[in-house]
C-alpha positions in Angstrom: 30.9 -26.5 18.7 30.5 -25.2 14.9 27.4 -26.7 13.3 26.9 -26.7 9.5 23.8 -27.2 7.6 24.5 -30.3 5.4 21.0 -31.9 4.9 17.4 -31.7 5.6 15.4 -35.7 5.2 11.6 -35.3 4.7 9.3 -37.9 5.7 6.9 -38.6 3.4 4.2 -40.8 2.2 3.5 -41.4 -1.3 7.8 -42.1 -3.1 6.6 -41.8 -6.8 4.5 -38.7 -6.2 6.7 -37.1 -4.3 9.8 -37.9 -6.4 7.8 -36.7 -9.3 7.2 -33.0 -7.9 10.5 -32.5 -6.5 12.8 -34.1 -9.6 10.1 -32.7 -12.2 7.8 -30.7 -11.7 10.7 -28.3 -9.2 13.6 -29.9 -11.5 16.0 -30.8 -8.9 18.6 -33.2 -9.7 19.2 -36.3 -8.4 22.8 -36.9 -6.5 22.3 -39.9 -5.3 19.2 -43.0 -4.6 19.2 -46.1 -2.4 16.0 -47.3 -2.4 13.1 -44.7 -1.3 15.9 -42.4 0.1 16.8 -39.6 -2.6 19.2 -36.7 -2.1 18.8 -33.4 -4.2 21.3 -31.1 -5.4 20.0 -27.9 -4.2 23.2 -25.9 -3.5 25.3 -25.8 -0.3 22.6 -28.0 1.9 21.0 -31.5 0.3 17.3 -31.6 -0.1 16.2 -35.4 0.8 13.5 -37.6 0.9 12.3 -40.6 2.2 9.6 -42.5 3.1 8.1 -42.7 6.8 7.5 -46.5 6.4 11.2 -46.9 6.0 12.2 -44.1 8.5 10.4 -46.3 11.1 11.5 -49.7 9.6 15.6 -48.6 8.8 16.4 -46.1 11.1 13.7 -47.0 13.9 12.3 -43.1 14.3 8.9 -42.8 15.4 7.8 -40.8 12.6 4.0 -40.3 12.3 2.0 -42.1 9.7 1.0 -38.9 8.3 1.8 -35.8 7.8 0.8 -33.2 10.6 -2.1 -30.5 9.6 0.0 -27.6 10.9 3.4 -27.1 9.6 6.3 -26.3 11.9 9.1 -25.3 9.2 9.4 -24.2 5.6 11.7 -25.4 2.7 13.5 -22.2 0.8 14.3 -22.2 -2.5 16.0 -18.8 -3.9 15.1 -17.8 -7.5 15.5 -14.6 -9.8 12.1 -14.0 -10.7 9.7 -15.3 -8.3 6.6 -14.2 -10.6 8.0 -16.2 -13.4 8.5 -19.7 -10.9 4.9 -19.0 -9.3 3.8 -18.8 -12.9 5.4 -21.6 -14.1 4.8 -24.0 -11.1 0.9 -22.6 -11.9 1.0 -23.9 -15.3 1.8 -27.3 -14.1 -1.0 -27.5 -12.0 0.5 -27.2 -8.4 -1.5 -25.3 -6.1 -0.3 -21.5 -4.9 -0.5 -21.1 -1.3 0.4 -17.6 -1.0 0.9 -15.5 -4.0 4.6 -13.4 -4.7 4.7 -10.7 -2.1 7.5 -8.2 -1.6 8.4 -7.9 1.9 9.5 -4.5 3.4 12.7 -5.7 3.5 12.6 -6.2 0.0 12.4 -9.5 -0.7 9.8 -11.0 -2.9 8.1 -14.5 -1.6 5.3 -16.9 -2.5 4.4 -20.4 -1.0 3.3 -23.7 -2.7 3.4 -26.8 -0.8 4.6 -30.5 -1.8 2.4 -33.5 -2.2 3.1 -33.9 2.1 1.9 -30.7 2.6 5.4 -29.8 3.6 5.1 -25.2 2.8 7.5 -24.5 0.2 8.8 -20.8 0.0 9.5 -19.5 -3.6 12.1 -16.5 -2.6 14.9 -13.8 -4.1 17.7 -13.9 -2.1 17.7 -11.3 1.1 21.6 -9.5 0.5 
């Protein structure tokens, strides 16, 4: 069997808020909307949202009512000059979790998280 990364659906609470930061404040764009479900263009893999309410109602998951305090995964997003996006993202008054870094691999990284608390990683591309 040969899996392929095609999208990643997060749950999450408040639509308008949500859809706000992600279309925005990180300037994705839209590819497609039916009701509270959005996809992102982000690349190769589909960023999506929607909320838990309808989660549980349409596709009958039994996805918490909030979000959980400890995160289990991170969201990537690659980007030339990680400074400049922390800065940026700063300047439009989202929260820094982690300031940029450079890793000993060489890659630099910083960490913001979404309005779900969902850990966002703010990256240059490992090559």
């Amino acid at each position: 069997m040969k899996l392929a990364m095609k999208y990643i659906i997060l749950y999450v609470n408040d639509f308008e808020k949500t859809m706000h930061f992600y279309k925005d404040i990180l300037g994705l764009t839209v590819k497609m909307q039916q009701g509270t479900y959005v996809e992102f263009d982000t690349g190769s893999t589909t960023l999506s949202i929607n909320t838990r309410q309808s989660a549980k109602e349409e596709i009958g998951l039994d996805v918490p009512d909030s979000s959980s305090s400890t995160q289990t995964f991170e969201v990537g997003f690659v980007v030339e000059d990680v400074p400049a996006a922390i800065d940026k993202l700063r300047s439009q008054g989202i929260s820094i979790i982690k300031e940029p870094v450079t890793k000993p691999w060489g890659q630099t990284v910083a960490y913001i998280a979404d309005p779900d608390g969902h850990y966002i990683e703010i990256c240059t591309s490992i090559e």
